[in-house]
C-alpha positions as CSV (number, residue, x, y, z in Angstrom):
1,X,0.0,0.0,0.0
2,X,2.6,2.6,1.0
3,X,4.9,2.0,-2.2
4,X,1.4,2.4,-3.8
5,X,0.7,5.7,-2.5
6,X,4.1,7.1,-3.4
7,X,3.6,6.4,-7.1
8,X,0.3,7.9,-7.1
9,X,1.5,10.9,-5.5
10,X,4.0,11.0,-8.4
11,X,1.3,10.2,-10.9
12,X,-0.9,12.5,-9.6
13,X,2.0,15.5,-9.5
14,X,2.4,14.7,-13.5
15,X,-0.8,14.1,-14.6
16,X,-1.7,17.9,-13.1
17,X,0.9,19.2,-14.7
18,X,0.4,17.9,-18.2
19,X,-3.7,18.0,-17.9
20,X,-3.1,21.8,-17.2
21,X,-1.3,22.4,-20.5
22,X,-3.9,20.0,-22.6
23,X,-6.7,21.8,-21.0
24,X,-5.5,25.1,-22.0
25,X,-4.3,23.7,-25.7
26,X,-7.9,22.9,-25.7
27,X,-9.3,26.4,-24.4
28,X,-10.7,24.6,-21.5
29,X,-10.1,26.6,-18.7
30,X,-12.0,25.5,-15.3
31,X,-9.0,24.9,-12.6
32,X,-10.3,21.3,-11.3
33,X,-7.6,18.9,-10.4
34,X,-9.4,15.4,-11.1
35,X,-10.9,16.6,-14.6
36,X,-7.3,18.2,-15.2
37,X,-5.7,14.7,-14.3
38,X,-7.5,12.5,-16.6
39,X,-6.3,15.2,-19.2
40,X,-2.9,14.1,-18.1
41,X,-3.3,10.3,-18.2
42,X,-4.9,10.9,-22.2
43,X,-1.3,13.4,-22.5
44,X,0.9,10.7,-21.3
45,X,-0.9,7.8,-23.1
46,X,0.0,9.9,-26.5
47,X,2.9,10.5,-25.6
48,X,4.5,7.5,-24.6
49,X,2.5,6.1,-27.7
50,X,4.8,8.6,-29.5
51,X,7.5,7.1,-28.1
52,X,7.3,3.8,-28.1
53,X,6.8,3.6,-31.8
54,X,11.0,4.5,-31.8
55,X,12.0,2.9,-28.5
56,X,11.5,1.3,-25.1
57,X,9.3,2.9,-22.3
58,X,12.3,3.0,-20.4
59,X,14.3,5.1,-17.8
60,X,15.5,7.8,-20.3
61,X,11.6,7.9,-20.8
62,X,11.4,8.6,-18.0
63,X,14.0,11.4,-17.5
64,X,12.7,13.1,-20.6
65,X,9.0,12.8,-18.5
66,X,10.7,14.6,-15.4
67,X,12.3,16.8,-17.5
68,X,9.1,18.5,-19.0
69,X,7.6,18.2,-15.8
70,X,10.3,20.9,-14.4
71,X,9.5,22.7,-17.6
72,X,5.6,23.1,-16.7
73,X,5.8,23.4,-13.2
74,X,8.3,26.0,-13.8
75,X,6.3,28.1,-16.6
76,X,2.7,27.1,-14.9
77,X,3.3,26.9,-11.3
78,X,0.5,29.6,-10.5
79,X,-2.0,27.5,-12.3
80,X,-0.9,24.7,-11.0
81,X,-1.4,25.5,-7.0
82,X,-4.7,27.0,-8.0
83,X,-5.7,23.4,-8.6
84,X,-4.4,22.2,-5.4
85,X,-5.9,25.0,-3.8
86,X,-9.0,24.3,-5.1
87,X,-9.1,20.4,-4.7
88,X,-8.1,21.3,-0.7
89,X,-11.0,23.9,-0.7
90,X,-13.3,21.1,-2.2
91,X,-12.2,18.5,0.3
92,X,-12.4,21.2,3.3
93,X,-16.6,21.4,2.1
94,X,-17.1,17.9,2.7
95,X,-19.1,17.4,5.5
96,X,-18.4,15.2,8.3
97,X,-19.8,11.9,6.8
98,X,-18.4,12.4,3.0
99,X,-15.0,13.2,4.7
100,X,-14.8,10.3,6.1
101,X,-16.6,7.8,3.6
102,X,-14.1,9.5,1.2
103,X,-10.4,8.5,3.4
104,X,-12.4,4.9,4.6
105,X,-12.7,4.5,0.3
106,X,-9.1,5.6,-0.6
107,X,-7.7,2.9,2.2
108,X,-9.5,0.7,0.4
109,X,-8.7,1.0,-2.9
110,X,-5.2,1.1,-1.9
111,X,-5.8,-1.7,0.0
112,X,-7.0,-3.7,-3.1
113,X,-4.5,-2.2,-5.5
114,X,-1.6,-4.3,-3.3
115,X,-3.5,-7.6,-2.8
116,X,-3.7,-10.6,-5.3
117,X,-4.8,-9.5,-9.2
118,X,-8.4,-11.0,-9.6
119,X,-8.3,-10.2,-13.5
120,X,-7.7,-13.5,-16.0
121,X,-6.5,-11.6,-18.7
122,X,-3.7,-10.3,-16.2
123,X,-2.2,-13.5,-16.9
124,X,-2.9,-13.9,-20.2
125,X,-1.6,-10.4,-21.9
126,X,-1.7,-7.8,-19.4
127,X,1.7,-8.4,-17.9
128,X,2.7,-9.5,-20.9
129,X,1.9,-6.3,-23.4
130,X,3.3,-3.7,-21.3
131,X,6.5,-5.9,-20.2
132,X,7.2,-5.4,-24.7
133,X,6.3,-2.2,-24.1
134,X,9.2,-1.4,-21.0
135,X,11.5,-3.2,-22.9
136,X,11.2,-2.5,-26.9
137,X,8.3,0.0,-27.5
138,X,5.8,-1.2,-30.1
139,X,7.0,-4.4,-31.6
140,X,6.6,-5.6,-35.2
141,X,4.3,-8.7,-35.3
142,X,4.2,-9.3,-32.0
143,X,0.8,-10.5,-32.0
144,X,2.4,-13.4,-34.2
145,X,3.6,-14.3,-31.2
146,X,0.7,-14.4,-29.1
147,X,-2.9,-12.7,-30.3
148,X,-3.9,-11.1,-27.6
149,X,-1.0,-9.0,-27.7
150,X,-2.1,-7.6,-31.2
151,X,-4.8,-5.5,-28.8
152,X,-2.4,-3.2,-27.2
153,X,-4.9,-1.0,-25.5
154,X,-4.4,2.6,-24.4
155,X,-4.7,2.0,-21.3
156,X,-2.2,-0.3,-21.0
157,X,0.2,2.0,-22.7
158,X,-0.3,4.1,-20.0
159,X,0.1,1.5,-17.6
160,X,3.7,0.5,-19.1
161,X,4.1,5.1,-18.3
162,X,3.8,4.6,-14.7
163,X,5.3,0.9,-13.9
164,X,8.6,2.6,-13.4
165,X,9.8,-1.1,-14.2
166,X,13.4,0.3,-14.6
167,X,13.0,1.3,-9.9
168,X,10.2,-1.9,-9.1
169,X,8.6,-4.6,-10.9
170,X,5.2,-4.7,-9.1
171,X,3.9,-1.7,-9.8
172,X,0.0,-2.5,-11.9
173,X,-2.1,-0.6,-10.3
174,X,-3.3,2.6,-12.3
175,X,-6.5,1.2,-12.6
176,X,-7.2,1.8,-8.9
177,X,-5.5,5.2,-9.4
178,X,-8.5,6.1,-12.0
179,X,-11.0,4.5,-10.0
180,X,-9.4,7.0,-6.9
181,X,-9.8,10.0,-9.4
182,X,-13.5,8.7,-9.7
183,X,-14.6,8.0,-6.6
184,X,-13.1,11.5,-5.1
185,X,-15.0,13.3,-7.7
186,X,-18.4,11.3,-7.0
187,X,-18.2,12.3,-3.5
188,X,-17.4,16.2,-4.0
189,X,-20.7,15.8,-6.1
190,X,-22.7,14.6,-3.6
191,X,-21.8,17.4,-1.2
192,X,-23.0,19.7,-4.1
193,X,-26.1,17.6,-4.7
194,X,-26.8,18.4,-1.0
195,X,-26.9,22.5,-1.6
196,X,-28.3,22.4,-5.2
197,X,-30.5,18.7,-5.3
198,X,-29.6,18.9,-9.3
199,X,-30.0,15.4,-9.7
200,X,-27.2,15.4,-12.7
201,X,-25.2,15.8,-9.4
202,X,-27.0,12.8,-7.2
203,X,-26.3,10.4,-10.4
204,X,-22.6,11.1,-10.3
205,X,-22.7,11.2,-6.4
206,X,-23.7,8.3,-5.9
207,X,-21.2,6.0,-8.1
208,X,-19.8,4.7,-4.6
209,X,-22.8,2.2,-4.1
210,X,-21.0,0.1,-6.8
211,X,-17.7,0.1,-5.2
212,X,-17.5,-3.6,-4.7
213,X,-18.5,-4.1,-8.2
214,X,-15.7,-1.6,-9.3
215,X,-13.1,-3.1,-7.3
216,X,-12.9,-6.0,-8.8
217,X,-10.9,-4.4,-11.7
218,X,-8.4,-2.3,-10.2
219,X,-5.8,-4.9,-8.7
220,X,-4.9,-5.2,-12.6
221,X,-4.8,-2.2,-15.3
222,X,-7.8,-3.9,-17.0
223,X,-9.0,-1.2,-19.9
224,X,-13.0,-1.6,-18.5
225,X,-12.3,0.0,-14.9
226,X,-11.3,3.5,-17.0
227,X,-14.1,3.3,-19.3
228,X,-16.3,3.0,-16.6
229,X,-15.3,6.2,-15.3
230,X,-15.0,8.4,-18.4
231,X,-18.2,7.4,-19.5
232,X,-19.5,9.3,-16.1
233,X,-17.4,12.2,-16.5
234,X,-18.5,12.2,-20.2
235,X,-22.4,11.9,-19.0
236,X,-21.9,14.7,-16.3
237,X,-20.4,17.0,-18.0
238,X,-22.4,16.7,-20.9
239,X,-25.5,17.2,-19.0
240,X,-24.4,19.9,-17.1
241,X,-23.4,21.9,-20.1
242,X,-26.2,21.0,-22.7
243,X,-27.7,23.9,-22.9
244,X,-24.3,26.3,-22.6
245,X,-22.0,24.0,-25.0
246,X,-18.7,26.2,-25.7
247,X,-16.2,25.1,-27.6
248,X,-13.8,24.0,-24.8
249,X,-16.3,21.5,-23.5
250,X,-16.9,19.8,-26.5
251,X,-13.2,19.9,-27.1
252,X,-13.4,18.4,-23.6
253,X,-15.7,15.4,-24.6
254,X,-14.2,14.9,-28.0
255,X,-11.0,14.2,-25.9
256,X,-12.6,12.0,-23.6
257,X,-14.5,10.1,-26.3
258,X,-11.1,10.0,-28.2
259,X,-9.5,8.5,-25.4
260,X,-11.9,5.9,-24.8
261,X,-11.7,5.0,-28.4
262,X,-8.0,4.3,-28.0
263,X,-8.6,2.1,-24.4
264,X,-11.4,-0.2,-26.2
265,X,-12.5,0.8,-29.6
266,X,-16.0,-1.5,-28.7
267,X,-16.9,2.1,-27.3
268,X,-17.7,3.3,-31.1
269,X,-21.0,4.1,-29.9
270,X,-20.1,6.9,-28.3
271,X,-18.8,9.3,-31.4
272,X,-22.0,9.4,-31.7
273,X,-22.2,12.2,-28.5
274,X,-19.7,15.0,-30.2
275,X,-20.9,14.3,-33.7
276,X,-24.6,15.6,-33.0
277,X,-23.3,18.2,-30.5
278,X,-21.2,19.2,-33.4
279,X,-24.1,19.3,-35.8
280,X,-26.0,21.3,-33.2
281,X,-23.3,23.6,-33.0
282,X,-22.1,23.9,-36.7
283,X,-22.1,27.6,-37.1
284,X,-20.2,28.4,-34.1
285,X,-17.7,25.6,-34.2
286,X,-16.5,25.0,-37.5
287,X,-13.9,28.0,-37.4
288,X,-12.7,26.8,-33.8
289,X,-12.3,23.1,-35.1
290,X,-8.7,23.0,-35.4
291,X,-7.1,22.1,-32.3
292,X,-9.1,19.0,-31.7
293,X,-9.4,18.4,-34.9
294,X,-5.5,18.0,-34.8
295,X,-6.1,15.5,-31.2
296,X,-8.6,13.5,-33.4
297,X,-6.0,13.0,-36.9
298,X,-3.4,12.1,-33.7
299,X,-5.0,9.8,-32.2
300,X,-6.3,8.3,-35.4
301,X,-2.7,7.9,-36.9
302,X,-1.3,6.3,-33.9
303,X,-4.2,4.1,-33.6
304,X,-3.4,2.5,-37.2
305,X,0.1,2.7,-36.8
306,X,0.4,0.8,-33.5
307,X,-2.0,-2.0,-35.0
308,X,0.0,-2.1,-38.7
309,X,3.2,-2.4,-36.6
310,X,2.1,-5.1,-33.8
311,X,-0.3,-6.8,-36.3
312,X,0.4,-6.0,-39.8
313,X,-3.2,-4.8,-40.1
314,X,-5.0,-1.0,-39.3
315,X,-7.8,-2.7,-37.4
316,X,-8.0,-5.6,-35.1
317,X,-9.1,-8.2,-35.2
318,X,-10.2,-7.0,-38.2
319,X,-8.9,-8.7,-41.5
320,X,-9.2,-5.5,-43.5
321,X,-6.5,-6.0,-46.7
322,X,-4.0,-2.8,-47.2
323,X,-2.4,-2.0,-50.6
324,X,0.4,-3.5,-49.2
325,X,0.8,-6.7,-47.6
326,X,3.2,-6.7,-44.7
327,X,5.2,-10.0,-44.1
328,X,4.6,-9.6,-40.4
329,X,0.6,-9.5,-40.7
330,X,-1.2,-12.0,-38.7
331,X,-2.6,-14.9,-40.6
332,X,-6.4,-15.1,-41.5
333,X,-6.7,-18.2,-40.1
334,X,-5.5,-17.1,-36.8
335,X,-7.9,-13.8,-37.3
336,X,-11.0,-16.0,-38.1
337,X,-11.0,-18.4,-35.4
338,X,-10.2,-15.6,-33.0
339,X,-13.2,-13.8,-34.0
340,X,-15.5,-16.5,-34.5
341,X,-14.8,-17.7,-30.8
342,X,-15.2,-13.8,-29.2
343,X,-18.9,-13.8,-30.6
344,X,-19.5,-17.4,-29.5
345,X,-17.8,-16.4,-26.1
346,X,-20.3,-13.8,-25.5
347,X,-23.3,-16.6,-25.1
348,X,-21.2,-19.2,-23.8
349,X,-22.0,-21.5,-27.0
350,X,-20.1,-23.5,-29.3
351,X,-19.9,-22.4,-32.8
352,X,-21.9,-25.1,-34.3
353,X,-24.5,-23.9,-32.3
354,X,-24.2,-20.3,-33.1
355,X,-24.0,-20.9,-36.8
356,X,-28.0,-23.0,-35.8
357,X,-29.5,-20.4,-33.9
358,X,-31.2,-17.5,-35.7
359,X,-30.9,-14.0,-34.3
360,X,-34.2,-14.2,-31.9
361,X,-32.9,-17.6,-30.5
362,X,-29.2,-16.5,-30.0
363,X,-31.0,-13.0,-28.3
364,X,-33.0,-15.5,-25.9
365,X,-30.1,-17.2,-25.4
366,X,-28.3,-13.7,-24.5
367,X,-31.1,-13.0,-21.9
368,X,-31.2,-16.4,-20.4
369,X,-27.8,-17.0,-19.4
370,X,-26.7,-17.9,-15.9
371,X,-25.5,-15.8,-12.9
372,X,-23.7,-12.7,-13.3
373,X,-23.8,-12.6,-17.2
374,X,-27.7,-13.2,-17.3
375,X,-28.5,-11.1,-14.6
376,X,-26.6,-8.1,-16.6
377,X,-28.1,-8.8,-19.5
378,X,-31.8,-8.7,-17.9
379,X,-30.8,-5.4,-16.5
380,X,-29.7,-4.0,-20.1
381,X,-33.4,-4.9,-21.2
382,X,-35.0,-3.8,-18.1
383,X,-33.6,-0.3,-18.4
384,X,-34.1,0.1,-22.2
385,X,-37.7,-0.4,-21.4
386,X,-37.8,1.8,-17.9
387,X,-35.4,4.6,-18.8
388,X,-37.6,6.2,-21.5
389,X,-40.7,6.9,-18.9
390,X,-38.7,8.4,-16.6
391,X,-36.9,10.3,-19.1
392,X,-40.5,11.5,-20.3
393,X,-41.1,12.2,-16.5
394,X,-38.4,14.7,-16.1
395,X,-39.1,16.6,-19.3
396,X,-35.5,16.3,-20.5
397,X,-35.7,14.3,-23.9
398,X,-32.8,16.0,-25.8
399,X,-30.3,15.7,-23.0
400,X,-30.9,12.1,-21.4
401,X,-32.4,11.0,-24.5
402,X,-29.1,11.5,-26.8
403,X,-27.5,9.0,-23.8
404,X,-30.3,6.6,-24.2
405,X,-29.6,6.6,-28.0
406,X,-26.4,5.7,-27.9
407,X,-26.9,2.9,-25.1
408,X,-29.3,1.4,-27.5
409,X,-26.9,1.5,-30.4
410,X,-24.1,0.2,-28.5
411,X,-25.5,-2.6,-27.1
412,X,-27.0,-3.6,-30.7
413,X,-23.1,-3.5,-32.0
414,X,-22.1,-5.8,-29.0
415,X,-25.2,-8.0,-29.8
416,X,-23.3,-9.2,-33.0
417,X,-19.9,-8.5,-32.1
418,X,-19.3,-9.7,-28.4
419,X,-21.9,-9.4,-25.9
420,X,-20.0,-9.2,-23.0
421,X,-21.4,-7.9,-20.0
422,X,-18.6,-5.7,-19.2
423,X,-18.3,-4.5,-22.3
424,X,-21.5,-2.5,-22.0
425,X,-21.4,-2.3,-18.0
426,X,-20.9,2.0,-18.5
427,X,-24.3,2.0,-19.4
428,X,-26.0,-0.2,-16.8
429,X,-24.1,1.7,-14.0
430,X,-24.9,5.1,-15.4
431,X,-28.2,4.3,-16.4
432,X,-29.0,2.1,-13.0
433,X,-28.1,5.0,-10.9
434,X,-30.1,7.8,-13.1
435,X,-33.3,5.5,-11.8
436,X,-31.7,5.1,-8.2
437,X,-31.0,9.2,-8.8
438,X,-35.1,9.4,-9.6
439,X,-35.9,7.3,-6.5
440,X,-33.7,9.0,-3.6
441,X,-34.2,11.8,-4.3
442,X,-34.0,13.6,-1.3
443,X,-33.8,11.0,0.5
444,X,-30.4,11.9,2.0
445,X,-30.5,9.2,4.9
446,X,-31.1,6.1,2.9
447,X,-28.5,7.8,0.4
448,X,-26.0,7.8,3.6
449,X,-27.0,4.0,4.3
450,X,-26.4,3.0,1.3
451,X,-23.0,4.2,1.5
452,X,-22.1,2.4,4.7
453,X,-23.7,-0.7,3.5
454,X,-21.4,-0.4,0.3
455,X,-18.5,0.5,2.6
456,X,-18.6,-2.2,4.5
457,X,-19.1,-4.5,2.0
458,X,-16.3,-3.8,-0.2
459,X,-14.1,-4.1,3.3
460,X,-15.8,-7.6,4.0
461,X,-15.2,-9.2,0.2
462,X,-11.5,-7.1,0.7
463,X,-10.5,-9.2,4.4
464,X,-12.4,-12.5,4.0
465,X,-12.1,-15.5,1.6
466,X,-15.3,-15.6,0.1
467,X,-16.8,-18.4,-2.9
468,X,-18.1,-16.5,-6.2
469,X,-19.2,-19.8,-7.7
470,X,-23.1,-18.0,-7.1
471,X,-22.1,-15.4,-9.4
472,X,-19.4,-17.1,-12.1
473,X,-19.0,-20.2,-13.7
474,X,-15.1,-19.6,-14.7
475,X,-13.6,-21.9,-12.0
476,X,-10.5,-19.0,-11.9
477,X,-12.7,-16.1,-10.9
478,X,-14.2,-18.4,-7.8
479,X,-12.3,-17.0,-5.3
480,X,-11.9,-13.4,-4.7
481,X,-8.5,-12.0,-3.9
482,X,-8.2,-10.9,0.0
483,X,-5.5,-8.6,1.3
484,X,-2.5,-9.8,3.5
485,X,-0.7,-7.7,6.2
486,X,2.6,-7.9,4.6
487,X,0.7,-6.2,1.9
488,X,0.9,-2.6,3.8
489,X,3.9,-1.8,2.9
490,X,5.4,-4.2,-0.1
491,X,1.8,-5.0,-2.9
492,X,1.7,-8.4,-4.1
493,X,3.6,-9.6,-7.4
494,X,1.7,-8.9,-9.9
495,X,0.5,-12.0,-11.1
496,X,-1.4,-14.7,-9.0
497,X,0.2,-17.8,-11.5
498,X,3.0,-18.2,-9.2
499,X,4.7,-20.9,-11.3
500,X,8.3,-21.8,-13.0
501,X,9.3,-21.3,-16.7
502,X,11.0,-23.8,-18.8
503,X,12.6,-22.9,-22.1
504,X,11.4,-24.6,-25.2
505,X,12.6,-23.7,-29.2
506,X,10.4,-23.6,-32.3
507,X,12.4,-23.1,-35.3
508,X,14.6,-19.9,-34.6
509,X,12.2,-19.3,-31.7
510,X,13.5,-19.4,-28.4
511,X,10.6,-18.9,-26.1
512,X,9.6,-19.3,-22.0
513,X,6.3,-21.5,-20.8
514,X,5.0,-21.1,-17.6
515,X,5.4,-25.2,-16.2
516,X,2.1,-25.0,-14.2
517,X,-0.4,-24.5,-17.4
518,X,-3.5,-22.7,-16.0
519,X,-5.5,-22.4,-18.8
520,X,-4.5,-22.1,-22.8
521,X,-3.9,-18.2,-22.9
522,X,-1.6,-18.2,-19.7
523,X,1.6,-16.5,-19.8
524,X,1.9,-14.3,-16.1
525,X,4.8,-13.0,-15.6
526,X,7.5,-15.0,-17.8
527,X,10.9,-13.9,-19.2
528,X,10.7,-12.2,-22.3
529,X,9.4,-13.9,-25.0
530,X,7.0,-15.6,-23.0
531,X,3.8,-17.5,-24.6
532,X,2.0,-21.0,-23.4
533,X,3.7,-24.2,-25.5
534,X,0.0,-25.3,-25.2
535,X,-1.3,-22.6,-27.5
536,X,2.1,-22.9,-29.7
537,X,1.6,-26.5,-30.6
538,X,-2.2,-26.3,-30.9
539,X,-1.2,-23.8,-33.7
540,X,1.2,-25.6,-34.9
541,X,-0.6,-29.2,-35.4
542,X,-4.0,-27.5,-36.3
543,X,-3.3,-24.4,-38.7
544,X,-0.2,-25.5,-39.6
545,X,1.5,-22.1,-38.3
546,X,4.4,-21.2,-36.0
547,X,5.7,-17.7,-34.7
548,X,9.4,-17.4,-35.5
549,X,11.7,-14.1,-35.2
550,X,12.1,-11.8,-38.2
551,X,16.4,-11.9,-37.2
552,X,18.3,-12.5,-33.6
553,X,17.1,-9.8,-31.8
554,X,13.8,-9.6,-30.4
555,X,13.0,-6.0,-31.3
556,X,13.1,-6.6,-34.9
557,X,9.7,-8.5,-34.3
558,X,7.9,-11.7,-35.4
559,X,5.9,-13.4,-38.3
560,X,3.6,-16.4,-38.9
561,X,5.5,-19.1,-40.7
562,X,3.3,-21.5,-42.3
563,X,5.2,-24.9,-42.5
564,X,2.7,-27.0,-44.6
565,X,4.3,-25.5,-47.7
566,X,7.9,-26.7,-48.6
């Protein structure tokens, strides 16, 4: 927990400082510290993007990070203490309750940052894609190498920003950093909420009753957890400004729709929210369209780049053909079974049974599935039906009904794509507590309950050893992951597959394979290249395809050698 804190107080001290020169790049000018700090984390994430298309996200990475932090403290320091003034000022108005609810949260989610990583794809690519990323940068072909490498979200390219891999090892934990930037904002909302009663104010305010849900991401960088929060600073802010849109806000939400794009591109619902504010707006925004115009063309180019290098294609998993055909480009047959096996995954079927079920079965199938997935998924329909009556009720169609839009159409794309419940979770929280907003209103006691009871909780599934086989069938998410007293000061490895790694060669492939084979993805923590000889020879007897180095050194990147052909 304590080594923790100190890089957060680090992270916190950058993001600031670079969130302050965005926001003003982007003419938005209100001095809050948490909005200001998710500007730095999208900064940072382009940056080191930047970077690691040339090199290593390394210590001299690091220095050249430190280096323009001096710079902008230096040139900005008034600014700067006006959002630390501010933040304190905001803190200050707390009242007794939110104070403390606030501290008893942050213990926690430190507390849970340094215990065991719950998350399965930890061990699969986590670890795994921002280890490449400390050590080489963006790598050509890697996904050859493994797939799930080929996803490289932005998150975790902020991750490798702040694992300072070149002082500790451990460090993985910026996940519960965002979910700390969330969570702080949520409660200085509810203190407004209790002057005002806006109820845009009680929705945000009252994210904390799903802080057990939440912290099951954030003991790994998992790219959900920061979705789930942007899409309520998006929401918020959008609502609160509807009706007084300037330029820097929607600059403001076109950045934090870009950098959700970047995390988890499933989230292409949500251009939908700056395209229609632009149309709205056309007159007066057209001649003040540069500078994010110049974010967007950014973001877009690094976007295609990072995929073309690391998979030889602009879009993945997409199989989309370029003019020219890289030699490092991940096979189609690798492609196609990946794909066909995410939609399956979402229903939990095989694909002979998704190619015999039409689209009203495989939606009944959707609805009826067990434990958490089903009960998700009955939620999703419950609030498409709900959510437009109490829309009606408070006379605010354009506002809340824009949001409802794009829920609709976002869950239709993940309805033939990938129907995972946490892939569209953003809108059941936000939507969830816009009805729980409706019903407590004013109802500041049972509000206060329902903090304490999701206090305490969070603290109970945090100390005690419980059984999730009630709410999951994947016989590694059964057990949650507890915190341990050595934990205060040093966090747990970050991996949970504590297991050896034996060396194994595949043509001019020299490659590490964890002994104790979890599962067929596994990889944890391994030595550099690391992938499961389980996954290697399933590719190699099936497809007839093995990964092998493009020369000697690993930084000159992989590609698909198919050995049925002489």
């Amino acid at each position: 927990m304590f080594l923790i804190a100190l890089s957060f107080i680090y992270i916190i001290f950058t993001c600031i400082n670079f969130g302050l020169v965005y926001s003003r790049f982007i003419k938005y000018h209100p001095s809050d510290l948490i909005v200001n700090s998710l500007l730095g984390l999208f900064s940072i994430t382009i940056i080191t993007s930047i970077w690691a298309l040339f090199g290593r996200i390394h210590i001299e990475f690091h220095l050249f990070i430190l280096f323009l932090n001096c710079l902008i403290f230096y040139f900005f320091q008034k600014e700067i203490k006006a959002n630390y003034i501010e933040f304190i000022k905001s803190f200050k108005n707390l009242n007794r309750f939110l104070k403390s609810f606030l501290l008893f949260s942050m213990l926690l989610i430190l507390a849970q940052a340094a215990s065991i990583p719950y998350i399965l794809d930890n061990e699969s690519y986590y670890i795994q894609t921002i280890k490449w990323l400390n050590n080489y940068g963006f790598v050509e072909g890697l996904a050859n190498l493994h797939l799930f490498l080929g996803q490289q979200s932005g998150w975790h390219i902020t991750q490798s920003a702040f694992s300072f891999s070149f002082l500790y090892n451990e460090f993985n934990d910026l996940s519960a950093f965002c979910l700390l930037l969330g969570i702080t904002y949520s409660v200085f909302r509810l203190q407004d909420y209790l002057t005002t009663k806006d109820s845009n104010q009680l929705i945000f305010g009252l994210l904390p009753l799903f802080l057990v849900l939440l912290f099951q991401f954030i003991s790994a960088p998992s790219p959900d957890l920061p979705i789930y929060i942007l899409t309520f600073f998006l929401f918020y802010i959008f609502l609160e400004h509807y009706n007084k849109m300037t330029i820097g806000v929607f600059n403001l939400l076109t950045t934090f729709v870009l950098f959700m794009l970047y995390i988890k591109n499933t989230n292409i619902a949500l251009i939908i929210l700056p395209l229609l504010l632009f149309i709205k707006h056309f007159k007066d925004f057209v001649p003040k369209l540069f500078r994010i115009s110049s974010i967007a063309f950014l973001v877009l180019a690094l976007f295609l780049l990072k995929n073309i290098i690391i998979t030889g294609t602009p879009v993945f998993p997409m199989t989309t053909s370029l003019i020219y055909s890289f030699d490092h480009v991940v096979p189609e047959k690798i492609v196609s079974m990946y794909y066909e096996e995410l939609k399956t995954y979402g229903f939990y079927i095989t694909a002979e049974e998704y190619k015999s079920m039409n689209a009203y079965q495989l939606f009944v199938r959707w609805l009826s599935m067990p434990k958490l997935n089903g009960l998700f998924n009955k939620i999703s329909i419950i609030l498409l039906v709900v959510c437009p009556f109490l829309i009606l009720r408070m006379k605010r169609l354009r506002n809340y009904g824009i949001l409802y839009l794009i829920m609709v159409i976002h869950l239709m794309i993940l309805l033939v794509t990938s129907p995972q419940y946490r892939f569209h979770l953003n809108f059941v929280l936000f939507f969830s507590l816009f009805c729980l907003a409706i019903a407590f209103h004013e109802k500041i006691k049972i509000i206060y309950f329902g903090l304490i009871a999701s206090g305490l909780v969070t603290l109970l599934v945090l100390i005690v050893p419980l059984d999730f086989n009630a709410f999951s069938s994947n016989k590694f998410l059964l057990k949650n992951s507890t915190f341990n007293i050595e934990n205060i000061i040093i966090p747990h490895p970050k991996t949970k597959l504590m297991t050896e790694y034996e060396t194994h060669t595949l043509g001019n492939l020299t490659y590490h394979s964890p002994i104790k084979n979890e599962f067929f993805w596994a990889s944890g923590d391994g030595p550099l290249p690391c992938v499961n000889k389980v996954q290697l020879d399933y590719y190699e007897y099936w497809l007839h395809l093995i990964p092998q180095m493009q020369t000697a050194d690993l930084k000159d990147g992989f590609y698909a050698k198919d050995i049925s052909k002489p």
